[in-house]
Structures are given as structure tokens and as C-alpha cells.
MDAnalysis code that builds the backbone (N, CA, C; Angstrom):
import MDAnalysis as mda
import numpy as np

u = mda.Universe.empty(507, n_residues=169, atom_resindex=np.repeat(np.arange(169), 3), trajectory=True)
u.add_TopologyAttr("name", ["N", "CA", "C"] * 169)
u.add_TopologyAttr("resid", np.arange(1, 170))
u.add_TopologyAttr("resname", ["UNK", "UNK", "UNK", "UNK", "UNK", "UNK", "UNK", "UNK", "UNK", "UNK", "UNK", "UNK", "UNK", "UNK", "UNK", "UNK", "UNK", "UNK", "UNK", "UNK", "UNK", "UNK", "UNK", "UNK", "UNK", "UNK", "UNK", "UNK", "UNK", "UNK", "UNK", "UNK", "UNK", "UNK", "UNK", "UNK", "UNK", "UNK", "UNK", "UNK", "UNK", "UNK", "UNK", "UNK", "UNK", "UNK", "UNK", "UNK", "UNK", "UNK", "UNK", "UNK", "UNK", "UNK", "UNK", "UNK", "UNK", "UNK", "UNK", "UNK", "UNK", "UNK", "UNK", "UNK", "UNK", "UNK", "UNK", "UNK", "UNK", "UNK", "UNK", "UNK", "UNK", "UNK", "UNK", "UNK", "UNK", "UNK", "UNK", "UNK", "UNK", "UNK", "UNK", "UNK", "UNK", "UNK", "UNK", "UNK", "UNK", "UNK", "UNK", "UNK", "UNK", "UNK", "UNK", "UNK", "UNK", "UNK", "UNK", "UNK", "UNK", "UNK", "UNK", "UNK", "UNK", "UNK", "UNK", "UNK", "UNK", "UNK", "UNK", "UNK", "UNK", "UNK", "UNK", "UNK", "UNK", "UNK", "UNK", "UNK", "UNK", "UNK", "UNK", "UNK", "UNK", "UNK", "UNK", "UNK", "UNK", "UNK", "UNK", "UNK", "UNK", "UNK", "UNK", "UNK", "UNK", "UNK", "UNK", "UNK", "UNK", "UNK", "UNK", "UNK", "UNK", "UNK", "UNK", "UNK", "UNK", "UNK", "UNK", "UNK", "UNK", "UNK", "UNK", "UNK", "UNK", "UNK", "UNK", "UNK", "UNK", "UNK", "UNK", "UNK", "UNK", "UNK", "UNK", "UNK", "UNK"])
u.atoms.positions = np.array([
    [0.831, -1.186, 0.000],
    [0.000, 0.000, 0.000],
    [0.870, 1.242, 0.000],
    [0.238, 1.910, -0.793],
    [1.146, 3.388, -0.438],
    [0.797, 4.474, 0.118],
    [1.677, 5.449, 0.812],
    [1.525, 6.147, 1.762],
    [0.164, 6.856, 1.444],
    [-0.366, 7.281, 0.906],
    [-1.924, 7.664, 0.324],
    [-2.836, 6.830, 0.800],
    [-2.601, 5.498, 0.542],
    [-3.639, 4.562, 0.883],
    [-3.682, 4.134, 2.054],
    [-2.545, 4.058, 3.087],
    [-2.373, 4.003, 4.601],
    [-3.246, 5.073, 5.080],
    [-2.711, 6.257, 4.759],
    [-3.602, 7.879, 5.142],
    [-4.990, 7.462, 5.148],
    [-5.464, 7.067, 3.783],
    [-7.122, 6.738, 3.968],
    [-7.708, 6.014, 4.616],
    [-6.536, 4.672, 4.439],
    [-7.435, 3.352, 5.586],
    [-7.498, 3.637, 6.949],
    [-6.341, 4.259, 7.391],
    [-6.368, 4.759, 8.807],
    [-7.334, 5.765, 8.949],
    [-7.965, 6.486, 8.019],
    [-9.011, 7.829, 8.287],
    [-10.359, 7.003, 8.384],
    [-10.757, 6.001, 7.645],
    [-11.359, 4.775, 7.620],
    [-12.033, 3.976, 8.651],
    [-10.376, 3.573, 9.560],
    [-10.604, 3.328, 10.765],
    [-11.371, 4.178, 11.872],
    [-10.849, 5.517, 11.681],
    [-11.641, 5.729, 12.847],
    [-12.838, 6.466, 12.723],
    [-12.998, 6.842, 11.068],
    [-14.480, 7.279, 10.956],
    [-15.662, 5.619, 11.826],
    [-14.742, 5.036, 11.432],
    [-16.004, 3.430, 11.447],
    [-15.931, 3.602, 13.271],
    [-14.808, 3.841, 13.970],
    [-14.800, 3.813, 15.340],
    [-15.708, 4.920, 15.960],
    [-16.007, 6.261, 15.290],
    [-16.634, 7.142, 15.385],
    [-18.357, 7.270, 15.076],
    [-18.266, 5.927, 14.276],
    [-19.692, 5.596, 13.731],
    [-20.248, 4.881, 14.371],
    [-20.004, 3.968, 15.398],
    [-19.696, 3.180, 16.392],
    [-20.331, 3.591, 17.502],
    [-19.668, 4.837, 17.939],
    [-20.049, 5.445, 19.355],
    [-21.174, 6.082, 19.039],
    [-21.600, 6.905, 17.889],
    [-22.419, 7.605, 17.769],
    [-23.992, 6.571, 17.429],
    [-23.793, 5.307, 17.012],
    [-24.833, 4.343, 16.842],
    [-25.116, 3.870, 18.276],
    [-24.004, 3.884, 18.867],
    [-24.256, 2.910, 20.307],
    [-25.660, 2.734, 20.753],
    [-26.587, 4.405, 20.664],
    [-27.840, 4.679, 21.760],
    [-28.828, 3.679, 20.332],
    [-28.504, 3.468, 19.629],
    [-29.678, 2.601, 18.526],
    [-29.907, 1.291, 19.514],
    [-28.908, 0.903, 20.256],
    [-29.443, -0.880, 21.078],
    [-30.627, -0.811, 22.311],
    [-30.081, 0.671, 22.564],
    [-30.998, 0.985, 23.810],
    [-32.890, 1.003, 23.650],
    [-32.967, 1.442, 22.258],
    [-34.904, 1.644, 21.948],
    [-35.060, 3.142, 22.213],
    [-34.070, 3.579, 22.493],
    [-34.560, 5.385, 22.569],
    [-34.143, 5.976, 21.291],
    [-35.517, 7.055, 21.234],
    [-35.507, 8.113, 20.349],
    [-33.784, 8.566, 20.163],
    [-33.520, 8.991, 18.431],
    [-32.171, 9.441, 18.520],
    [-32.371, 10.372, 18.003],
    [-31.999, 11.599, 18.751],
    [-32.244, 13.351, 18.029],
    [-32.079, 13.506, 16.620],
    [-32.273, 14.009, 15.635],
    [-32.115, 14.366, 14.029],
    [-30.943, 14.982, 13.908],
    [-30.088, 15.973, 14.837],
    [-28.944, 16.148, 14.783],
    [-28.123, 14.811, 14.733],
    [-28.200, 13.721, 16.003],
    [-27.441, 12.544, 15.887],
    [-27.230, 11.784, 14.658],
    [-28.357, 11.996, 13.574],
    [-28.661, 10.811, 12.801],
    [-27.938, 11.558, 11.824],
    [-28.302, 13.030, 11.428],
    [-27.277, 13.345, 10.417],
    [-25.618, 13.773, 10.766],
    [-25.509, 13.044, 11.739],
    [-24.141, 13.389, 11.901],
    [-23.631, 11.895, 11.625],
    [-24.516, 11.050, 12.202],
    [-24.163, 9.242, 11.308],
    [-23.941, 9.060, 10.382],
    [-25.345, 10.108, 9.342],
    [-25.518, 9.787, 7.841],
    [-24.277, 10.838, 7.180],
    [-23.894, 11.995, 7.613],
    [-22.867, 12.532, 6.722],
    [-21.219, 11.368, 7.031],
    [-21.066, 11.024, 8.411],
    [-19.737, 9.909, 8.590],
    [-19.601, 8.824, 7.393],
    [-20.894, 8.224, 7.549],
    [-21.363, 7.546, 6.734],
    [-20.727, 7.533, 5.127],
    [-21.382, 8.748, 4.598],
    [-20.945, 9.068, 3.242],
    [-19.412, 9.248, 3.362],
    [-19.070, 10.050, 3.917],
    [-17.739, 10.468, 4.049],
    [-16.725, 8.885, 4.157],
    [-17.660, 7.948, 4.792],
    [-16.476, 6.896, 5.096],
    [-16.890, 5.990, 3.188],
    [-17.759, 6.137, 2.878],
    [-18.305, 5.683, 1.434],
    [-17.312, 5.908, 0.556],
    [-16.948, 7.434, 0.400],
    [-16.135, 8.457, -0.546],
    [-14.939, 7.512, -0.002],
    [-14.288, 7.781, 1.030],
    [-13.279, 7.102, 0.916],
    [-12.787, 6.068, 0.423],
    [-13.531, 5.391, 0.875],
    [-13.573, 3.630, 0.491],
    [-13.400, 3.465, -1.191],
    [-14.375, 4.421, -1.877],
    [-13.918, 4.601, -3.236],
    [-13.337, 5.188, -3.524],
    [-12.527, 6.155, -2.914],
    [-11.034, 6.611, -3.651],
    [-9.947, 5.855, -3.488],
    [-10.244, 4.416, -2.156],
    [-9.125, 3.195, -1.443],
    [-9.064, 2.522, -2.608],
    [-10.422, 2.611, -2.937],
    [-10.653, 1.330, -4.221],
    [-9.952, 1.572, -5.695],
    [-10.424, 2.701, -5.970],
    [-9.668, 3.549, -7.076],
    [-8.197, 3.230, -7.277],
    [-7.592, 4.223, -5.990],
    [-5.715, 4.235, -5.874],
    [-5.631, 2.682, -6.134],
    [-6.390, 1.634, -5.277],
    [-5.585, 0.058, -5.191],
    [-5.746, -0.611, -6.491],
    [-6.471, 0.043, -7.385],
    [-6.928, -0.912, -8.655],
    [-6.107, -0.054, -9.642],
    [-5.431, 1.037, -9.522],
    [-4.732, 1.781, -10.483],
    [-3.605, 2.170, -10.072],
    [-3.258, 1.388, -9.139],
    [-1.856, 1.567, -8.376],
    [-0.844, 1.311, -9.570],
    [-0.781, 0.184, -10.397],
    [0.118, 0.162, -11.877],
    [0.306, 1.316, -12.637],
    [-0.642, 2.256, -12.904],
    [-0.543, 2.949, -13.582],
    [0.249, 4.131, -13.129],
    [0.185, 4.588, -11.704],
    [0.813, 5.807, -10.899],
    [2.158, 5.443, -10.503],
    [2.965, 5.901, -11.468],
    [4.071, 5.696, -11.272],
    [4.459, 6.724, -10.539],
    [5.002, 6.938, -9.274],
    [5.839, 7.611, -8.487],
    [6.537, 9.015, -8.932],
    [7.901, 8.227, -9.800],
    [9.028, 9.077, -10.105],
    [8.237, 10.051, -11.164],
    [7.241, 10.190, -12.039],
    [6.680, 10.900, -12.577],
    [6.023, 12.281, -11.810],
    [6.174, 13.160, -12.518],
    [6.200, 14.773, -12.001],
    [4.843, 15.352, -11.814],
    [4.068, 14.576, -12.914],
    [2.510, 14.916, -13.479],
    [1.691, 14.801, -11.983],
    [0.521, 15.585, -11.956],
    [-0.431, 15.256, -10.674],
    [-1.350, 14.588, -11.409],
    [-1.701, 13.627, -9.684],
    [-2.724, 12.046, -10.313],
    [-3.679, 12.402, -11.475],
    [-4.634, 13.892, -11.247],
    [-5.308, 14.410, -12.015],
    [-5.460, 14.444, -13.514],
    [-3.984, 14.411, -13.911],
    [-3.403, 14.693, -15.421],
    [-2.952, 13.685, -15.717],
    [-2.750, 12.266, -14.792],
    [-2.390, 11.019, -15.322],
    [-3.622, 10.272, -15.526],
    [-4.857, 10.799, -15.013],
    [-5.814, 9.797, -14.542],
    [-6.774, 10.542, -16.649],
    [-6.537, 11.780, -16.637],
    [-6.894, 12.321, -17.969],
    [-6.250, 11.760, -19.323],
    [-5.169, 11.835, -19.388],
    [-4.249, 11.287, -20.179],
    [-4.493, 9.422, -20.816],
    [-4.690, 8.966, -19.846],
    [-5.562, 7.943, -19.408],
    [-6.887, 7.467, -20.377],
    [-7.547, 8.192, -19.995],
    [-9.021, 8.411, -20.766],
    [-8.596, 8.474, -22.758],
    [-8.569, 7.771, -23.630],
    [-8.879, 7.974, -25.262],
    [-9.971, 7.637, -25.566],
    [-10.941, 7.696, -24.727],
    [-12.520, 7.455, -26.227],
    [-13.064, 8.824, -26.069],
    [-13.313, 9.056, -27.491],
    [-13.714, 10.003, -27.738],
    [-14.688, 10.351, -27.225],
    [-15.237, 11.640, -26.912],
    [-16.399, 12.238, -26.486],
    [-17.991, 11.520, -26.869],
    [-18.762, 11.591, -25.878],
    [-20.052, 10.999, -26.495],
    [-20.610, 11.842, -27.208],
    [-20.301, 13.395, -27.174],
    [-20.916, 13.485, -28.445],
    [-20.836, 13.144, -29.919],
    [-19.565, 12.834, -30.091],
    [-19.131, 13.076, -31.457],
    [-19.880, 11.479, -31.619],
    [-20.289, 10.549, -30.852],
    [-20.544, 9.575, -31.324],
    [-22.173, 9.337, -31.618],
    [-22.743, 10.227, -30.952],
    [-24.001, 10.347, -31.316],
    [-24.911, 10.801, -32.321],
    [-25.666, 9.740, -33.404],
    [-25.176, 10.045, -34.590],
    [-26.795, 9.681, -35.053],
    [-27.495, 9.726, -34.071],
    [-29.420, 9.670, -34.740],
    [-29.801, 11.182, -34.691],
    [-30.772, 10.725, -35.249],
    [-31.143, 12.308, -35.389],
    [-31.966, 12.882, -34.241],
    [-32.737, 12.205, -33.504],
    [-32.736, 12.360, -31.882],
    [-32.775, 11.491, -30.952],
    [-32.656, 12.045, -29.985],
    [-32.557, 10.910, -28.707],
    [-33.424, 9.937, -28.370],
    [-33.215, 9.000, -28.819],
    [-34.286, 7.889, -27.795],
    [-34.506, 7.596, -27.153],
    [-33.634, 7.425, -26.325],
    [-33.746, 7.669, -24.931],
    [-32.893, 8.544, -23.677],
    [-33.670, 9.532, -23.876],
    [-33.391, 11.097, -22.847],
    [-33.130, 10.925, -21.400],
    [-34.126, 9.351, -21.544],
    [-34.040, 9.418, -19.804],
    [-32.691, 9.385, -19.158],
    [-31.428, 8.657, -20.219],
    [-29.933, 8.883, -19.779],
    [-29.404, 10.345, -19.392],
    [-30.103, 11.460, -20.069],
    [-29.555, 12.036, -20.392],
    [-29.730, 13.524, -19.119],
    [-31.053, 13.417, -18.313],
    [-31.481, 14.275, -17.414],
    [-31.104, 13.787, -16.293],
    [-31.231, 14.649, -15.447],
    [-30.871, 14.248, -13.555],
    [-32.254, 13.644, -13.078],
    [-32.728, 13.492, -12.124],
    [-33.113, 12.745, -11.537],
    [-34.263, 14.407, -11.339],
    [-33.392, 15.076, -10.383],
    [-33.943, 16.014, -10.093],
    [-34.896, 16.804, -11.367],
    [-34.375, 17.087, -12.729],
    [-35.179, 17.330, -13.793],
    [-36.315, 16.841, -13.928],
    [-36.199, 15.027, -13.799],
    [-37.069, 13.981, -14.309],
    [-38.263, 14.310, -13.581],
    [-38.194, 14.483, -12.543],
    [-39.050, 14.596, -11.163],
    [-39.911, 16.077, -11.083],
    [-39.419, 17.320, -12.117],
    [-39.347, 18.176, -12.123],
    [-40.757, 18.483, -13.176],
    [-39.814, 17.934, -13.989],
    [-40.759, 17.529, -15.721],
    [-41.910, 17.183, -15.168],
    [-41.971, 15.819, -14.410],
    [-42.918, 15.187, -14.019],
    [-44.016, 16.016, -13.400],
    [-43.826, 16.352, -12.353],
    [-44.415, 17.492, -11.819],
    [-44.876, 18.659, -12.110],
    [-44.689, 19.276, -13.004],
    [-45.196, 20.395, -13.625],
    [-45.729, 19.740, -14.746],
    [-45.265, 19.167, -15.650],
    [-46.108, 19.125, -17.364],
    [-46.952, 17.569, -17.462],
    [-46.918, 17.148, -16.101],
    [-47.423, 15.706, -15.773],
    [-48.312, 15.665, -14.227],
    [-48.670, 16.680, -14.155],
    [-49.422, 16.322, -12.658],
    [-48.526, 15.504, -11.676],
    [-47.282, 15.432, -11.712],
    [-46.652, 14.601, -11.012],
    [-47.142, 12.897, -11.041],
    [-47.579, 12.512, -12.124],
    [-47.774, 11.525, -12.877],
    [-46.747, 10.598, -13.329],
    [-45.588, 10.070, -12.712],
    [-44.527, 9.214, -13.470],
    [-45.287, 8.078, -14.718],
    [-46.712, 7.754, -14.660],
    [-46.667, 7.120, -16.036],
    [-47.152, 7.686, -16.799],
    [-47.558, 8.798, -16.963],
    [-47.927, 10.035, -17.970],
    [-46.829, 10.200, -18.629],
    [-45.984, 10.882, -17.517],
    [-44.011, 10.931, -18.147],
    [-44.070, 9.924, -19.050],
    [-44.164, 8.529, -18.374],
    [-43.831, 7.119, -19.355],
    [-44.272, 7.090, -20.500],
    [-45.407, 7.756, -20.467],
    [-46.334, 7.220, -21.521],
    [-45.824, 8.269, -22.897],
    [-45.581, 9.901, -22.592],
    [-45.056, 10.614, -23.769],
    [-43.615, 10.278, -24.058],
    [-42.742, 9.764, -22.968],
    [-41.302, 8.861, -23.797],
    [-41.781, 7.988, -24.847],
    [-42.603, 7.636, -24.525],
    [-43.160, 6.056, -25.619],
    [-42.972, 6.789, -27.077],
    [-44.113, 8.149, -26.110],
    [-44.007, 9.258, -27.957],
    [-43.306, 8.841, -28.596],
    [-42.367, 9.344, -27.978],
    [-40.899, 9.719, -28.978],
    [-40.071, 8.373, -29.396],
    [-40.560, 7.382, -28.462],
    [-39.372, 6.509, -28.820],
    [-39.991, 5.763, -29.848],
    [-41.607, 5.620, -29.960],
    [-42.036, 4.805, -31.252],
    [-41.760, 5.625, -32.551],
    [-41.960, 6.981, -32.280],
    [-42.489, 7.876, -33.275],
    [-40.956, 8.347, -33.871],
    [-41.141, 8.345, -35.261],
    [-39.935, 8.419, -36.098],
    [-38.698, 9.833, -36.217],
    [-40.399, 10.703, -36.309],
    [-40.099, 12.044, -36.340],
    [-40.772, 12.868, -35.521],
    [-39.500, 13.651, -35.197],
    [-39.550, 14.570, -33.797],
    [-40.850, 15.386, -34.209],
    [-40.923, 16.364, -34.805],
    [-42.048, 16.940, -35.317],
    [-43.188, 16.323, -35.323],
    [-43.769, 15.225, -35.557],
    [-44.924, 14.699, -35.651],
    [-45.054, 14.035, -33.957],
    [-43.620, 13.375, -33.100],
    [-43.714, 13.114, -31.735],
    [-44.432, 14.523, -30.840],
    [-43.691, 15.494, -31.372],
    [-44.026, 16.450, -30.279],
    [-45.113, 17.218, -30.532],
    [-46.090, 16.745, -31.407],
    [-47.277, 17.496, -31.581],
    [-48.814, 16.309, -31.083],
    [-48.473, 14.927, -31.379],
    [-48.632, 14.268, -30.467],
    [-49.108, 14.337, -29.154],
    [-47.848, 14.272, -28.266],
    [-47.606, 14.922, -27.288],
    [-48.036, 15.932, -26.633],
    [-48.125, 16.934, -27.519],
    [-49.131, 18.154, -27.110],
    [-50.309, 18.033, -26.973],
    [-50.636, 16.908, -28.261],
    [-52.422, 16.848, -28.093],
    [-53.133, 16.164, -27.117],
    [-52.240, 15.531, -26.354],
    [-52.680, 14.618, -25.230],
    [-52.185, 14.940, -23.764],
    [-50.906, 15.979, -24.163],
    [-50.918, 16.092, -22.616],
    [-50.969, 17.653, -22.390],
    [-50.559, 18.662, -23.324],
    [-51.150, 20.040, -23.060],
    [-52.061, 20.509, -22.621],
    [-52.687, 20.262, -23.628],
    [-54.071, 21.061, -22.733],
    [-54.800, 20.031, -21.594],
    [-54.660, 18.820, -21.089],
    [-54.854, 18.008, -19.955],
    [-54.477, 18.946, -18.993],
    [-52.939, 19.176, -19.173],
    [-52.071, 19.723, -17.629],
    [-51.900, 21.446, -17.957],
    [-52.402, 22.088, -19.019],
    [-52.412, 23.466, -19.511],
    [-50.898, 23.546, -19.559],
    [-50.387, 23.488, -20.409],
    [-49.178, 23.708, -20.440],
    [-49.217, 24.934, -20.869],
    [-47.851, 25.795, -20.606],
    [-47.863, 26.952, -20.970],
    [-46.194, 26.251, -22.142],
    [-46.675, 26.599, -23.930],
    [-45.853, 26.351, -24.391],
    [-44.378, 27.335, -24.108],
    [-44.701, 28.166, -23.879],
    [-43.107, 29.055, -23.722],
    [-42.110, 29.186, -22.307],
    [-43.014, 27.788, -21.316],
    [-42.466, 27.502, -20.651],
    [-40.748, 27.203, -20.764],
    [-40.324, 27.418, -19.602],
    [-38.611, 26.599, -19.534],
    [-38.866, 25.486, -19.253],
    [-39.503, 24.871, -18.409],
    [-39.765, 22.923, -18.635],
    [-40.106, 22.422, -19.822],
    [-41.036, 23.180, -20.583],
    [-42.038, 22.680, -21.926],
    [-40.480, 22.628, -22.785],
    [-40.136, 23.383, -23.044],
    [-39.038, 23.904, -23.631],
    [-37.649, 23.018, -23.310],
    [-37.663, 22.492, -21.884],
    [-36.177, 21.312, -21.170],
    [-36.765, 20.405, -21.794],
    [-38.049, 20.326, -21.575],
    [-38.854, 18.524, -22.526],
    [-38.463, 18.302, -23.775],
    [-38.881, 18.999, -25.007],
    [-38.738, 19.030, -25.728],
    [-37.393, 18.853, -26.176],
    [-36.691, 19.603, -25.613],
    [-34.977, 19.567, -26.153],
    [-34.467, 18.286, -25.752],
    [-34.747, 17.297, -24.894],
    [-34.506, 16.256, -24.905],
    [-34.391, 15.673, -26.520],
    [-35.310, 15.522, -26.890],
    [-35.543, 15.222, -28.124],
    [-35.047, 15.212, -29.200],
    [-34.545, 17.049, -29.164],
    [-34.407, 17.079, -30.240],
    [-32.682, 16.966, -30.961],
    [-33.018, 17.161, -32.212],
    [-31.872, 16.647, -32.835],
    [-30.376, 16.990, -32.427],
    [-29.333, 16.334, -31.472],
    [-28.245, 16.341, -31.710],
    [-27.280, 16.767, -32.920],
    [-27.030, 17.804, -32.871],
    [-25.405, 17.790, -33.944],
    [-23.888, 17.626, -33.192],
])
């Protein structure tokens, strides 16, 4: 192991020893304050992160050569040759968007241009993913779920929806 990876496992150790004391009152059956619990749940993550940067350094330990000047940053880049996903994306729109938004968007979309409906959402992906052309998907789309949920077309969601869609260059 190298001195990096000692540093972490030992930080490791005593987050888990620290996670420990602070769980202790869970055996007892008493209430545990909301301060206590997020001070578990941030250790928690924090001991997570680590563990995957332990995992990282130990599985790419070959590659980090020492006597080299470069920081891990610019070896770990250098590293990387496949080309960008865009340049490889090569339909004329997306089929599936759902890769392509956060979670937080999805949920967002949902909620405003879907009544907070996740199979409404489902159901206008279908739009697009049966339907050939974007233009004829997104009018579709409109006719069944616009005026349902009143969309306001010059919305910024109406407008994030849509661009899912549309054509990549």
C-alpha cells in the first residue's frame, strides 16, 4: 500500500470507530435526536467516498508511477482515449433522454407538465421513442398532454422537454 492509501485506511478506521459510538444509543430503543442521525448519515458518506477513492488508488496503483512529475489528475486524464459521447451520437434524436437528465429534472418535468404523474411521463417517452419524427412526436404529445395539464408552451420545462428530443449535432 502506499503512503496515500495508509492515510485513507487509517481515516477509515476511525471514521467506522466514530460511527460506532455515535450508533451505540440505537441498542438501547430510545428516540435518537435528528442532529445525531445526520451526523451518522454525513460519517457515513464520508467513510463511502473514501472507500472509493481506497478502491480507485488500489486498482490503479500500476498505472501511478511515483518518479513521474505529473499530478494524479493529469495522469488519470491522459488515461481516458474514447472520444467524447458526443461526437458519437449520430441519430437524429434521442431515444432515450431518460440517460440524459438528472433525476432532479425527471421529477421536475414530471411534476409540472405531468401532474406529477410518473406514467404520464412514461407514456409521452413512448411518444418519442415509437415515433420516427420529432415533429410529428411532439405534436402528439401536445395533443394529449397540453391542454390536460395546460401547459404553458413558452415555458422553460415545456421547452427542457422538448430539447430532450431534439436533434443532436
Amino acid at each position: 500500500m502506499t503512503s496515500k492509501e495508509n492515510q485513507i485506511a487509517k481515516s477509515m478506521v476511525e471514521l467506522i470507530k466514530n460511527i460506532e459510538e455515535h450508533t451505540g444509543q440505537l441498542d438501547s430503543g430510545d428516540l435518537i435526536p435528528q442532529l445525531e442521525l445526520e451526523i451518522i448519515v454525513s460519517k457515513i458518506k464520508l467513510l463511502y467516498e473514501r472507500a472509493v477513492i481506497l478502491k480507485y488508488l488500489h486498482s490503479h496503483l500500476d498505472e501511478i508511477k511515483p518518479d513521474e512529475k505529473k499530478p494524479l489528475h493529469e495522469k488519470i486524464i491522459e488515461k481516458k482515449t474514447s472520444p467524447p459521447l458526443s461526437s458519437s451520437i449520430k441519430a437524429t434524436f434521442v431515444k432515450s433522454p431518460t440517460v440524459l437528465i438528472s433525476l432532479h429534472e425527471k421529477l421536475m418535468i414530471q411534476k409540472e407538465l405531468f401532474g406529477g404523474s410518473p406514467d404520464e411521463y412514461n407514456d409521452a417517452l413512448k411518444i418519442f421513442e415509437t415515433e420516427p419524427d420529432f415533429q410529428k412526436a411532439k405534436i402528439k404529445t401536445e395533443e394529449v398532454f397540453a391542454g390536460k395539464h395546460s401547459w404553458e408552451k413558452k415555458s422553460e420545462t415545456v421547452k427542457a422537454f422538448f430539447a430532450m428530443f431534439e436533434k443532436k449535432s
